[in-house]
N, C-alpha and C positions, 0 to 999 in steps of 0.2 A: 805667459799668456799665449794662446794657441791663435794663430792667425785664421780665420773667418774666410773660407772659401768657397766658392758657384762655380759649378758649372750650368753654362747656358745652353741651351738647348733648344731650336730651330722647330717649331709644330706643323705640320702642313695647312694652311686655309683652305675652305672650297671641300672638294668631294672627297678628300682624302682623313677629313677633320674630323667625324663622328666615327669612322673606323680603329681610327688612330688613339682618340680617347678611348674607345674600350679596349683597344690593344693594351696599351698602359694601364686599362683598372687590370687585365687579369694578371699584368707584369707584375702587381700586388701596388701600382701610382693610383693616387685617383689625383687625375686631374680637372679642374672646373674650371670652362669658359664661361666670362660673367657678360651677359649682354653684348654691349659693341667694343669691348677691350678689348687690347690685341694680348694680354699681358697674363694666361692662364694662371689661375693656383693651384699649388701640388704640395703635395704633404711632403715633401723632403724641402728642410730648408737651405740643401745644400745646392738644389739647385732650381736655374731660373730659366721659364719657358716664356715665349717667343710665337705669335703667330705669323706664320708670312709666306706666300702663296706658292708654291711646289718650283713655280718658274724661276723665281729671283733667289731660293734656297742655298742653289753649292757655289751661287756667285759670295753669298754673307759669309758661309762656312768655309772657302777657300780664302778670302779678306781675312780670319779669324774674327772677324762681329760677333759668329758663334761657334760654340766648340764641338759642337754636333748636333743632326740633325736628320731627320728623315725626307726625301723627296726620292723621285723619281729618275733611273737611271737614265731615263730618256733626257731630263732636264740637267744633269751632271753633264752628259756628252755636251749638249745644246751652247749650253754658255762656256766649255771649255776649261770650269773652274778646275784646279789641281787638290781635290780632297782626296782622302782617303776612304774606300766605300768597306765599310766594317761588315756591313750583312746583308744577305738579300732577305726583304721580310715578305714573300709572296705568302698567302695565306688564303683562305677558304671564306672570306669574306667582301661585301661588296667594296669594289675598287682598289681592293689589295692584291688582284689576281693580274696573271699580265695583259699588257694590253699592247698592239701592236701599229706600228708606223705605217702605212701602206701609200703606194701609187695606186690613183685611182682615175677614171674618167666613166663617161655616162658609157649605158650598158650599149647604145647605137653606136657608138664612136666609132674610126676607121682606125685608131690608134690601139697599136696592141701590145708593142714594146715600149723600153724606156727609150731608144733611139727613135724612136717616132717623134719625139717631144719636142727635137733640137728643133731651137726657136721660136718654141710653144710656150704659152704662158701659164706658171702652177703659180698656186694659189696655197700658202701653207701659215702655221702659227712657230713653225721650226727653220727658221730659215738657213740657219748653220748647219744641221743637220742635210736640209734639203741639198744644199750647197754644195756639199759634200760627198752627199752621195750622187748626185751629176755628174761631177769631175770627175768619180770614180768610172762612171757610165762613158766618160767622155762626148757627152750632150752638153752643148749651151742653151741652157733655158732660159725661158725672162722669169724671176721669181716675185713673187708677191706677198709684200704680211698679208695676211689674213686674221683681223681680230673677229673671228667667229663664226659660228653656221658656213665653217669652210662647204659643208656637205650640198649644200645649195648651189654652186658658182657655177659649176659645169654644167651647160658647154657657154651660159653667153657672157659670164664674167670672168671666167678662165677654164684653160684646154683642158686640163686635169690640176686635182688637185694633190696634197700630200697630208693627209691628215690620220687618226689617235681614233682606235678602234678597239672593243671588249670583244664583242659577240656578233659586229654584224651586221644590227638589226638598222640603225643608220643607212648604213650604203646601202642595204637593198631597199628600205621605207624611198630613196633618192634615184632608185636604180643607177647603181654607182657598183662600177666592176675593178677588181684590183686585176692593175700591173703587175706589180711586183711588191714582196714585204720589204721596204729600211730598217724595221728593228723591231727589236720587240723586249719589251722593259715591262721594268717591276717597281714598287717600293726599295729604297735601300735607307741602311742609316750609314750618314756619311758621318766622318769627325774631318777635323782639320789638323792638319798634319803636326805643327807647334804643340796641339795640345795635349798629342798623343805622345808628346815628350816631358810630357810634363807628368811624371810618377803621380801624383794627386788624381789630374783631372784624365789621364792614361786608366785608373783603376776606375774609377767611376763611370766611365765612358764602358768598357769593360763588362762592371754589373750589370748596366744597361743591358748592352747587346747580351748577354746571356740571359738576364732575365724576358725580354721580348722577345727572342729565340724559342725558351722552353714556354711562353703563352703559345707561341705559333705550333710549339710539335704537339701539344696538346687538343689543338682547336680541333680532329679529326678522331678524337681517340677519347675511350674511355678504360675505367674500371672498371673488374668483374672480379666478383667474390663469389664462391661458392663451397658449401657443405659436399666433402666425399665421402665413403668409405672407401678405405684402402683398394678393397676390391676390385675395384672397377676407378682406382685415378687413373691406371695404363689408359684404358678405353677415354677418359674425359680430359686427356691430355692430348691425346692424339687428337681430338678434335679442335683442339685451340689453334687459332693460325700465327706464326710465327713466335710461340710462345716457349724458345728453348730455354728459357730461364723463370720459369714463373716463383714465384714465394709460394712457398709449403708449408703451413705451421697445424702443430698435434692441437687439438682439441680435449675437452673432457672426457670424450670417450674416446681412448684409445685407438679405435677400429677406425675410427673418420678422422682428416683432415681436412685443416681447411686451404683455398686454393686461389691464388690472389693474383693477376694479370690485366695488362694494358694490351688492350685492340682496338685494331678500328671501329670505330662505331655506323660505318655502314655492313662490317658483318655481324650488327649483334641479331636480327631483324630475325635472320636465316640459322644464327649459332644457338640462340637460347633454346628452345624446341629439343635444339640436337642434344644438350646438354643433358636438359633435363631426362632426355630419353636413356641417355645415358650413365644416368645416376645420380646427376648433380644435383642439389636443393642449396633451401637457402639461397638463389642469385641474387645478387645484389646489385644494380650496375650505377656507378657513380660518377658523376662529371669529375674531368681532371682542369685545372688551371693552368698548369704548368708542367713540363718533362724536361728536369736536367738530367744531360747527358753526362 
């Protein structure tokens, strides 16, 4: 009788959660958050998902509670956990892009470096991080949790603060100028370390990262098929951009073939025109799910 095995697997809660489930459907998972459950369904019964908040993530997964998981590199550094980070999943979608650490104070301040700080009070939701990168400054700051709307504090609830930027639009809405950047993090899937010794739940961990890898190489990229005549494939190859290996197959007629290539899909806009000018018929352009390498 064959022993009956899970791997568990860490989901992100909060802003990283509706991304992540359709990361997973195009990995070919579907998985369903039901209500107020922490305890997703996914159609592999081999394995079990886990919701739980980006912060407390590579603390569980370094513990082994679970055997991999996805959060934030920023959040691995943070808590210190010893996982192993399998992939970076930055990706063209919202909150999966990076996002970056910064010092920051109001745009009037008289403070322009990190050394201005020593003795200043920052206001952060990173404190180990912040910590850390002080000492490296050689500044003693007074440092502060901050459970939230860090972007507010400056100047009468703290000198500057340290806080988790995309685009921007934050600091300037607060006129709020950076110092300096601390980091700058992405998505990762992390595993723990035991389990990736463990041949089972090693391969499984494994499919994963490659299957959410080739959803990611595909999110930017499509299909293109098209009808040639031999005649003129030099000409309509030439225009293909990076396409040194396209698929070539004979058609019923002789004369023409047909001509099958992955691009990026913000040159199709400006490529199809040219194609067509060029002799192509037939285009076809079809969304891709996934690209293994």
């Amino acid at each position: 009788m064959t022993e009956e095995r899970t791997l568990r697997i860490g989901l992100p809660k909060g802003s990283l959660q509706e991304t992540t489930t359709k990361l997973f459907k195009k990995a070919g998972y579907d998985v369903r958050i039901s209500g107020r459950s922490y305890y997703p369904s996914i159609d592999d019964p081999e394995i079990e998902c886990i919701l739980i908040r980006p912060q407390e993530m590579a603390r569980y997964v370094g513990q082994g509670v679970l055997d991999c998981a996805i959060t934030g590199h920023d959040w691995v550094l943070e808590t210190g956990a010893d996982v192993a980070e399998m992939a970076d999943l930055r990706a063209p979608w919202p909150n999966y892009g990076p996002v970056r650490w910064i010092l920051a104070v109001k745009d009037d301040s008289e403070f322009r470096t990190p050394k201005d700080l020593d003795g200043k009070r920052i206001a952060t939701e990173v404190m180990g991080l912040t910590e850390r990168y002080f000492a490296r400054q050689g500044v003693e700051a007074r440092l502060e949790f901050s459970w939230g709307a860090t972007e507010v504090k400056p100047p009468v609830l703290a000198d500057a603060i340290v806080d988790v930027t995309e685009t921007g639009s934050s600091l300037r809405a607060n006129q709020l100028r950076v110092i300096d950047e601390i980091l700058e993090s992405t998505p990762r899937l992390i595993a723990h370390h035991a389990s990736l010794e463990d041949d089972w739940k090693a391969g499984k961990i494994e499919r994963l990262r490659m299957l959410l890898m080739g959803a990611i190489a595909a999110a930017t990229r499509v299909g293109l098929s098209m009808n040639v005549e031999k005649a003129k494939m030099k000409d309509v190859l030439a225009l293909l951009p990076h396409a040194d290996k396209p698929t070539i197959s004979p058609l019923a007629d002789p004369s023409w073939v047909d001509i099958f290539v992955i691009v990026e899909e913000s040159f199709v806009r400006d490529l199809l025109p040219k194609l067509h000018a060029a002799g192509a018929r037939g285009i076809v352009e079809n969304p891709l799910n996934k690209i293994i390498d």
